[in-house]
C-alpha positions in Angstrom: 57.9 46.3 46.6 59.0 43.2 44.7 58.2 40.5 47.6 54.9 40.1 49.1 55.0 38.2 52.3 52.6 35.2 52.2 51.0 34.0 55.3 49.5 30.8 54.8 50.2 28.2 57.0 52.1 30.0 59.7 49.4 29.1 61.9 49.0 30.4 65.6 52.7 31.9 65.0 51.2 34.3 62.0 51.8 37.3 64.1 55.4 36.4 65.0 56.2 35.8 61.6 54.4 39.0 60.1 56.0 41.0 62.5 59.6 39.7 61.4 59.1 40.2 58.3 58.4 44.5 58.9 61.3 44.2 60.8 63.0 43.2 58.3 61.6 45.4 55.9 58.4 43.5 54.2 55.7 46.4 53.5 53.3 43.9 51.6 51.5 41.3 53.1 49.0 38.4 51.8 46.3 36.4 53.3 43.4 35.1 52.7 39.5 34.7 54.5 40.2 31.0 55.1 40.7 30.4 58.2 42.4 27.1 58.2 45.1 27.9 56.2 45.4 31.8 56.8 45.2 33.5 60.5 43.5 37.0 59.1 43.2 38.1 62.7 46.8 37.6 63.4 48.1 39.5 60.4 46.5 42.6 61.4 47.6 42.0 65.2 50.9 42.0 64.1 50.0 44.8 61.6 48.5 46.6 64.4 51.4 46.5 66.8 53.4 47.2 64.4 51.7 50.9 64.1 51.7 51.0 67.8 55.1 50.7 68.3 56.9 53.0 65.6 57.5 50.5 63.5 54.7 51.4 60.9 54.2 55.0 60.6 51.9 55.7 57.9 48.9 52.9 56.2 49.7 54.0 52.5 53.3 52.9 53.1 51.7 49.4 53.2 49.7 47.0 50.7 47.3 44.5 52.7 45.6 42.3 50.6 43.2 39.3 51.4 41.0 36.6 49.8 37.9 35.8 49.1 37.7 31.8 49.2 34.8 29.9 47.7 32.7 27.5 49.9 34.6 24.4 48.5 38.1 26.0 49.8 36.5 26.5 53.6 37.2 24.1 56.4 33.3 23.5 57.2 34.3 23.1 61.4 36.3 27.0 60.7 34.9 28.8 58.3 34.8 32.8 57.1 31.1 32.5 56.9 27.9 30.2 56.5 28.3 27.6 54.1 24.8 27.4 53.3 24.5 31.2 53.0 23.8 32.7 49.1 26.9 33.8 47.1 26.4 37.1 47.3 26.0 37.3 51.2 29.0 34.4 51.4 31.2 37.3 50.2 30.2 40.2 51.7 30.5 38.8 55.0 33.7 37.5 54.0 34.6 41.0 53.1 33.8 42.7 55.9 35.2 40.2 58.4 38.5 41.2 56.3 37.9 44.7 57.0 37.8 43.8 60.7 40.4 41.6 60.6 43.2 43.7 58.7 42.3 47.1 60.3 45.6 48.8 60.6 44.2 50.6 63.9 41.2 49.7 66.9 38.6 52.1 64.7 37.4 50.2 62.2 36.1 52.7 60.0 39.3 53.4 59.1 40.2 50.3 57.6 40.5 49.3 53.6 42.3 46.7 51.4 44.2 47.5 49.1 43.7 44.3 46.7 40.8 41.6 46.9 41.8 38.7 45.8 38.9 35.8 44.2 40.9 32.7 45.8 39.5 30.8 42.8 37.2 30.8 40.1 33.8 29.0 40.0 33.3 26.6 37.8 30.6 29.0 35.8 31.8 32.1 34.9 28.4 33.6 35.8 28.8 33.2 39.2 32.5 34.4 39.1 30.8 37.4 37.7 28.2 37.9 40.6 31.1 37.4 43.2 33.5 40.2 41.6 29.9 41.8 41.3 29.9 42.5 45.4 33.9 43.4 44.9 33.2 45.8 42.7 30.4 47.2 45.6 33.5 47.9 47.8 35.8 49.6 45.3 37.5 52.6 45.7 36.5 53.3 49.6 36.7 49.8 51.2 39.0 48.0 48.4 41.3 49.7 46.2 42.5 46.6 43.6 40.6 43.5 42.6 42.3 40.4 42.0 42.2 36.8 41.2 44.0 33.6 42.1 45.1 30.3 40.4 42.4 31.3 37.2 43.3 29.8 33.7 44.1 31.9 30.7 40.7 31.4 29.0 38.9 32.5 32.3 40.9 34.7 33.0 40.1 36.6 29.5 36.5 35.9 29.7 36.7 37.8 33.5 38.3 40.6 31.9 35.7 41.1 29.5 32.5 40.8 31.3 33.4 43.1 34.8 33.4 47.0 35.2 36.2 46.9 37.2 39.3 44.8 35.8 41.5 42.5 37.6 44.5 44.5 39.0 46.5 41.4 40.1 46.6 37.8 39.2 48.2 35.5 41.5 49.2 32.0 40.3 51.8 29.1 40.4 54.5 29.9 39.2 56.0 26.0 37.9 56.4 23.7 35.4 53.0 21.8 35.6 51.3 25.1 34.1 54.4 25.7 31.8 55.2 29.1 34.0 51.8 30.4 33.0 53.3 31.9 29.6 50.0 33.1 28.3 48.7 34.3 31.5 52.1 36.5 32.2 51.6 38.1 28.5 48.2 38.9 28.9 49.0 40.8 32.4 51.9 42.6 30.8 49.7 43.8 27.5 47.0 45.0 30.2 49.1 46.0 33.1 47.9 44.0 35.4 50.3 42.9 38.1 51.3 39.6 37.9 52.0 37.8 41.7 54.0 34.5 41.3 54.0 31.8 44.1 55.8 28.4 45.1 58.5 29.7 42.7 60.9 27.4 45.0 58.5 24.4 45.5 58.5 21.0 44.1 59.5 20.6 40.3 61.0 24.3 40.2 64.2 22.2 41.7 65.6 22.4 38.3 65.3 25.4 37.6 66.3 26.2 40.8 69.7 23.5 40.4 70.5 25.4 36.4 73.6 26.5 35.4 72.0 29.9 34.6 71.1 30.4 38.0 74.1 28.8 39.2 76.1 31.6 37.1 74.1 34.3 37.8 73.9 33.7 41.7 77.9 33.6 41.7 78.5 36.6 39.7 76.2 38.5 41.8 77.0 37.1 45.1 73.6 35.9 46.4 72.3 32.5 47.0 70.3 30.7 44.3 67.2 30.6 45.4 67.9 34.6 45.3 68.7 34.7 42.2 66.1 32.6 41.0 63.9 35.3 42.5 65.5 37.8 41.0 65.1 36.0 37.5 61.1 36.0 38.3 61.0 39.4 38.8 62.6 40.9 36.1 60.3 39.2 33.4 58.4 41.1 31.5 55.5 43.3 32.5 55.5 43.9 36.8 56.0 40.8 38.4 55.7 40.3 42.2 56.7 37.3 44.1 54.2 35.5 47.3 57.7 35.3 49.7 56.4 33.2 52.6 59.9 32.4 54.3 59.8 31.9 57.5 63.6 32.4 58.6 64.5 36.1 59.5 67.9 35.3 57.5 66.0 34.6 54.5 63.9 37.5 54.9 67.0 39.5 54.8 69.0 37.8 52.3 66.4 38.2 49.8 65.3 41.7 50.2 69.4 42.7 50.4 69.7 40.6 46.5 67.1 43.1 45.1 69.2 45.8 46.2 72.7 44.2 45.1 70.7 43.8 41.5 70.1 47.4 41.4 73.5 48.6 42.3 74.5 47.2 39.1 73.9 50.5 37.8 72.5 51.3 34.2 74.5 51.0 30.7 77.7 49.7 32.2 79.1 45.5 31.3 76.8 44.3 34.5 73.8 45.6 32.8 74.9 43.9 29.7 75.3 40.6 31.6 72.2 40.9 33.2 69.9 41.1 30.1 71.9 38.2 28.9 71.4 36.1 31.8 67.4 36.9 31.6 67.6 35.9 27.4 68.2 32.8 28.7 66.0 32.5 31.4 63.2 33.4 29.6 64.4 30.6 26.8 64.8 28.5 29.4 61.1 28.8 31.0 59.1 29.8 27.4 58.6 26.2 27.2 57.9 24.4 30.6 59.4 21.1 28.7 62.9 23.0 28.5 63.7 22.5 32.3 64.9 19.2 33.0 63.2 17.0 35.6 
């Protein structure tokens, strides 16, 4: 699915929104064990009633993936385990409250993730390595994908290189402070790795979001721009996801409906043609973060 629906901050209305979103067609869904920002338990309420009611029919038709959050990241008055506990303990705990958390039904023994996410690096790669360490403990079974969040390209490469299992999913910013993560995005594409993008309509992304390119290509295809804008994300090269934490059912709908409008442009025909010049010049437009006015 190209959206994943991100849950942070929805609060003690988490399982309202989550449960829109199926409705609407969502199949992915992201959270994270930190409870101050992310409502775990309500995600897999929603998830839950969701299965209950028809609405769900079969767990592999779905993608649930969580967080692991460092100690700094935790709310110390609400937090996914003891501060003061040692790493390794700090995560499985983490982990398994997931597992309780996201189950898809009341026995718990049926539950799994399919990505864990590190919210964060540490600061010394060696303990980065001893976290994914315990990750690695839960895969395939538990946890079927490992993941990490917000990690820089260096990092990222020296991650790859010293775990058994490789990062599946990187999940980052996707705005002009970090240049739109150029190096990053390659380095998923040459290894496969899925890249997640978020905030890609927050704060300096106004530009982009106010172009001409995206002002073209949302009028030739009939979609708002912040669809199209979307639209441009995903279609970059390698797989590409997009964090879509909308909270407006109208939204929800308009976005999923552009993905399909995109693909009815069929295959060899002038909108093809279009399209892959519209995404030359987005990619020229984003290679260099200084190219988007601000």
């Amino acid at each position: 699915m190209s959206f994943i629906y991100g849950t942070a901050w929805k609060r003690e209305d988490t399982a309202v929104f989550v449960s829109q979103a199926i409705k609407h067609g969502f199949t992915s869904f992201d959270t994270a064990g930190q409870p101050k920002p992310y409502r775990e338990e309500l995600v897999g309420e929603a998830i839950r009633q969701a299965f209950a009611t028809g609405q769900l029919h079969n767990r592999a038709d779905i993608c649930i993936q969580t967080k692991f959050s460092r100690p700094e990241a935790q709310d110390p008055s609400n937090t996914a385990y003891p501060l003061d506990a040692p790493l390794e303990e700090q995560v499985h705990l983490s982990i398994q409250n997931s597992l309780h958390n996201l189950r898809h039904e009341e026995a718990e023994d049926t539950s799994y993730l399919d990505a864990l996410l590190l919210h964060s690096p540490y600061p010394d790669l060696q303990d980065t390595v001893q976290a994914w360490r315990v990750f690695e403990q839960y895969v395939p079974s538990r946890i079927r994908a490992l993941g990490i969040c917000n990690v820089p390209f260096a990092k990222l490469k020296q991650l790859y290189e010293a775990v058994d299992v490789k990062p599946a999913v990187v999940q980052a910013r996707f705005h002009k402070e970090t240049a739109f993560e150029p190096e990053v995005r390659r380095f998923c594409a040459e290894k496969r790795i899925v890249f997640q993008a978020h905030k890609v309509l927050k704060g300096s992304n106004a530009a982009l979001l106010e172009s001409e390119l995206i002002g073209e290509a949302a009028a030739e295809l009939g979609v708002s721009r912040q669809a199209a804008l979307y639209l441009c994300v995903l279609h970059l090269p390698g797989s590409v996801r997009i964090v879509n934490g909308t909270k407006s059912a109208a939204h929800m709908k308009e976005d999923l409906d552009a993905v399909e409008v995109l693909r009815g442009w069929g295959v060899g025909d002038a909108k093809e043609v279009l399209w892959r010049q519209y995404m030359g010049r987005f990619q020229t437009l984003i290679e260099e973060g200084s190219h988007v006015p601000s």
